[in-house]
SEDODREN-999651 format. One record per residue (C-alpha): x, y, z; residue in one letter. Coordinates in steps of 0.05 Angstrom, whole numbers, plus 5000, padded with zeros to 4 digits. Example, Ala and Ser with C-alpha at 12.3 -4.5 7.8 and 13.67 -1.06 7.14 Angstrom:
REM residues 2
524649105156A527349795143S
REM end
This chain:
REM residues 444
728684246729X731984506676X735085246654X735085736590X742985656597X744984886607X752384696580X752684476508X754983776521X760383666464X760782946437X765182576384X759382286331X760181606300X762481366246X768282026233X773581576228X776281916169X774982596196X780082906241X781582736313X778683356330X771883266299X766583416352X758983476355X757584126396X750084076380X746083576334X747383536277X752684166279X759683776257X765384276297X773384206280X778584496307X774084796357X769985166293X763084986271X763084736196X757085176194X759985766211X766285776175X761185656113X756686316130X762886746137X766986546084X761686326031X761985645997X764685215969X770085336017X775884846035X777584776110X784384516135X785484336214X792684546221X793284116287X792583446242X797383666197X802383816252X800583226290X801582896223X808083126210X810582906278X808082206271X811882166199X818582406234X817381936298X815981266262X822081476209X826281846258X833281666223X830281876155X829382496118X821782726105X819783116056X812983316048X811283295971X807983975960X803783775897X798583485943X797284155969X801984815974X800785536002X804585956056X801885736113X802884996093X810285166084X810785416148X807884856184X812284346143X819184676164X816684856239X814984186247X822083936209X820383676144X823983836084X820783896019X818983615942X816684095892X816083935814X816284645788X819185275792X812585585816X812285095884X819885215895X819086025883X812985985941X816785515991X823685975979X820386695988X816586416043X822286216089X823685536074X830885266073X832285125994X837884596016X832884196056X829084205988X828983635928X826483835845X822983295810X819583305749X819482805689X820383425643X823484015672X823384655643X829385125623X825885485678X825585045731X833184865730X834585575726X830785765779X832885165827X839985305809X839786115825X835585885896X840085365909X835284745909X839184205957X837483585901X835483555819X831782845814X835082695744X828282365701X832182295642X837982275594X837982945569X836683235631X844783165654X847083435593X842984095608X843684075679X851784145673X851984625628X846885005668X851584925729X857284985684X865284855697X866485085763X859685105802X856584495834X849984065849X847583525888X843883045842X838882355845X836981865795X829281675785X829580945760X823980475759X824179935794X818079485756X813279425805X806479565795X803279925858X797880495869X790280465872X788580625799X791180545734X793281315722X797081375794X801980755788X809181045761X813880405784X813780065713X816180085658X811380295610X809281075636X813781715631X816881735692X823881575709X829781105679X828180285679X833679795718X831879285677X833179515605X838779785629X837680595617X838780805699X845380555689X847780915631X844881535660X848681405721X855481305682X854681935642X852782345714X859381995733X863082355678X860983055705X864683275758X859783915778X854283425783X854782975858X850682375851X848482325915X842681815909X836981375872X830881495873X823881125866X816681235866X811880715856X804781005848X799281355898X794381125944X798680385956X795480106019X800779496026X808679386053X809778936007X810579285941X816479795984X819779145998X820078905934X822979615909X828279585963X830879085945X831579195868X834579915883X838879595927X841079135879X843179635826X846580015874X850679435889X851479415811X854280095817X858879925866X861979395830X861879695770X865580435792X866780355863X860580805873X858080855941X850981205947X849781616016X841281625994X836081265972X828981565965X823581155973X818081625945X811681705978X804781485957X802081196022X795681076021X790081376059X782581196068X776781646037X771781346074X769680906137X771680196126X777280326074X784180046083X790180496099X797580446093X800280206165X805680846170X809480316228X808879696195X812480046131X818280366172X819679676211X818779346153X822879756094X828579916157X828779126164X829178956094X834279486081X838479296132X838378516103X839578746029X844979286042X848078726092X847778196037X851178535984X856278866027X853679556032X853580126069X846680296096X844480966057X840081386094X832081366071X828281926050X820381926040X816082326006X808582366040X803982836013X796982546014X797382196078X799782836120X793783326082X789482936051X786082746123X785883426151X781483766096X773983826092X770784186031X763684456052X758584596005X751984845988X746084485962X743084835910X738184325877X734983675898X732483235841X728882595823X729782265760X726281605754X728481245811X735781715813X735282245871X740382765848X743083345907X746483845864X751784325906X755284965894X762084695867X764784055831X769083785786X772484515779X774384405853X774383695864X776283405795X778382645825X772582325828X772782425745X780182155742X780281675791X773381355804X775181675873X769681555930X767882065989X762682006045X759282696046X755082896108X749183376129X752483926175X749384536207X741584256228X740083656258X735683066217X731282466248X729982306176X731481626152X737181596101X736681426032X740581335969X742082015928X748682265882X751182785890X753083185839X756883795822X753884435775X758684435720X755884245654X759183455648X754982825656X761082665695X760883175748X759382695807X763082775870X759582245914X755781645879X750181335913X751781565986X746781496045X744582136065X737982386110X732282376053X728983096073X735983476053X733584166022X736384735980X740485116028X743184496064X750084406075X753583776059X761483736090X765383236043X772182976090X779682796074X779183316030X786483636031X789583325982X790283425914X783483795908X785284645900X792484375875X788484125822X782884515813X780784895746X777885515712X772685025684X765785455666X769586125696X767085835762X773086225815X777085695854X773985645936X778685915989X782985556038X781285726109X785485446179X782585156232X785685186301X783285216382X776385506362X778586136307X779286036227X782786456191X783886576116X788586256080X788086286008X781286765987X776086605933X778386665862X774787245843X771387525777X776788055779X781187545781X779487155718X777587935682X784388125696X787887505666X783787645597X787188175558X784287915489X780588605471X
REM end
């Protein structure tokens, strides 16, 4: 005989393999992480509302620093940056790699070390040098001849700064056309082959307030294979050998870059995170051994694959339409908050959360409410066929590059962040108000 008060039996659903580990079904149909129902962090914080389990990061961040664990990691804060995401990356020992002055400013007044952080940028602002060099930023990524020239006199006769070199190695890597930045025909960095990186280099040489300390490479986003890191090593490798010939130069670093890709949705391939550090350690060892160098020590830059998986974005459906034989389920956000899926072609795998559904699944887009033919953030998905205005629909490995990139497209406010940890959320970043956008507007 049953009771009024059995035990919720909690279960892990299937097919969550992108989700994170701590994914759980507490009731039908009623999607729980971190120990909070999706639903409920939706009906106290509103929607569309992003939701980041601060356990995968961590636990992300620790398996980073145990399969590299004699090379620096520094998580690249473009993917996504706030506070709390600082303080995660430096508890759990990461350094960092911002591109502006605005990411550097956050990290800085936030606690984080500024020599265990590295300035990139392909064109860096008076700004951003000034501000790195008053914080005391631990590396400049040099992206290009002019830069050096500024960057002494910015340091000027007797101060001092640690320095890379961004070449490009020629190797054409990343999982779409816009994200690949290893050849030689897009705006980043200083080509080996033509010969550029080492003029740069030779005219860093001639400064003695800038120390080279390193070359660096980054070959493109969302690269799911070893092979195109192998290939880079061993180019960089090469030049540095080049280098060493040529002045007797002998570099302590060489940054690898990040870009490891991640899978969106069940099925997709994934970077293998061990395979790459056997694989890149082994190779380095052989090419530094072969041309009679000492081994410099590695740096990475993950952002994507330690936030990207530990994001959800939950939304509301507002509309469900049929157009011929199109079913359209319109939600309460979009391309103002999710803005990939119109760059990239990127895919997702949204699901029902919040109320259980025995109805069969069938084909629908769903689409966002901005006013573009192109607002789509989930193309023919399978999804139960009596979804309803007022559903919710939870969209996973949403972390990444999704509020870092979001817009003020149709004065629609940016969603908040909220944290997800041992059954209580808490507010991260709140909703971009109408306040907000009134008080930016001082036109009349």
């Amino acid at each position: 005989m049953t009771t009024l008060h059995e035990p919720v039996v909690t279960t892990t659903p299937a097919d969550l393999s992108v989700w994170p580990a701590s994914t759980t079904e507490p009731r039908p149909g009623d999607l729980a992480v971190g120990g909070v129902p999706l639903a409920e962090v939706a009906d106290r914080f509103g929607t569309p509302v992003y939701v980041l389990d601060e356990n995968e990061v961590r636990e992300r961040c620790r398996t980073y620093r145990h399969a590299f664990p004699d090379a620096e990691v520094l998580y690249a804060a473009k993917a996504f940056l706030c506070r709390a995401m600082v303080h995660w990356t430096e508890e759990e020992g990461l350094g960092l790699d911002v591109c502006s002055a605005g990411e550097l400013e956050l990290a800085v007044t936030t606690g984080f070390p500024p020599q265990r952080i590295v300035l990139h940028g392909n064109a860096k602002s008076p700004r951003d040098l000034d501000t790195a060099l008053r914080l005391g930023v631990g590396r400049i990524v040099i992206d290009s001849p002019s830069e050096i020239a500024r960057l002494a006199a910015a340091v000027g006769p007797d101060g001092h700064q640690k320095v890379m070199v961004r070449v490009v190695p020629g190797i054409s890597a990343g999982g779409h056309e816009k994200i690949r930045t290893g050849t030689d025909d897009q705006k980043f960095g200083l080509s080996i082959a033509d010969g550029y990186a080492q003029h740069a280099i030779a005219r860093i040489l001639d400064q003695p307030q800038l120390e080279l300390t390193g070359l660096h490479c980054h070959l493109g986003s969302q690269i799911t294979s070893v092979k195109p890191y192998l290939a880079a090593v061993r180019r960089v490798v090469g030049l540095m050998a080049r280098l060493h010939e040529q002045h007797g130069l002998v570099l302590p670093e060489l940054d690898l870059g990040g870009g490891h890709g991640i899978a969106y949705r069940p099925g997709e391939e994934a970077l293998d995170l061990t395979a790459l550090a056997r694989r890149v350690r082994a190779e380095l060892t052989d090419a530094c051994t072969a041309a009679g160098l000492r081994m410099p020590r590695l740096v990475i830059e993950p952002g994507r694959a330690i936030v990207g998986p530990a994001g959800i974005a939950v939304y509301r459906v507002l509309a469900v339409k049929k157009t011929g034989d199109h079913t359209f389920v319109a939600v309460d956000g979009g391309m103002s908050d999710n803005p990939r899926p119109a760059l990239y072609g990127v895919r997702y795998a949204p699901r029902l959360v919040g109320r259980p559904s025995t109805a069969a699944t069938a084909p629908v887009t769903v689409v966002g409410r901005h006013c573009e033919a192109g607002d789509i953030l989930a193309a023919d998905v399978e999804l139960p066929s009596d979804l309803r205005p007022g559903d919710l629909l939870a969209v996973p490995v949403a972390g990444a590059y999704h509020l870092s990139m979001a817009s003020g497209y149709n004065l629609v406010g940016r969603p908040p962040v909220t944290a997800v940890r041992d059954g209580h959320a808490r507010l991260l970043v709140r909703r971009e108000s109408l306040d907000d956008i009134r008080r930016r507007d001082v036109g009349l």
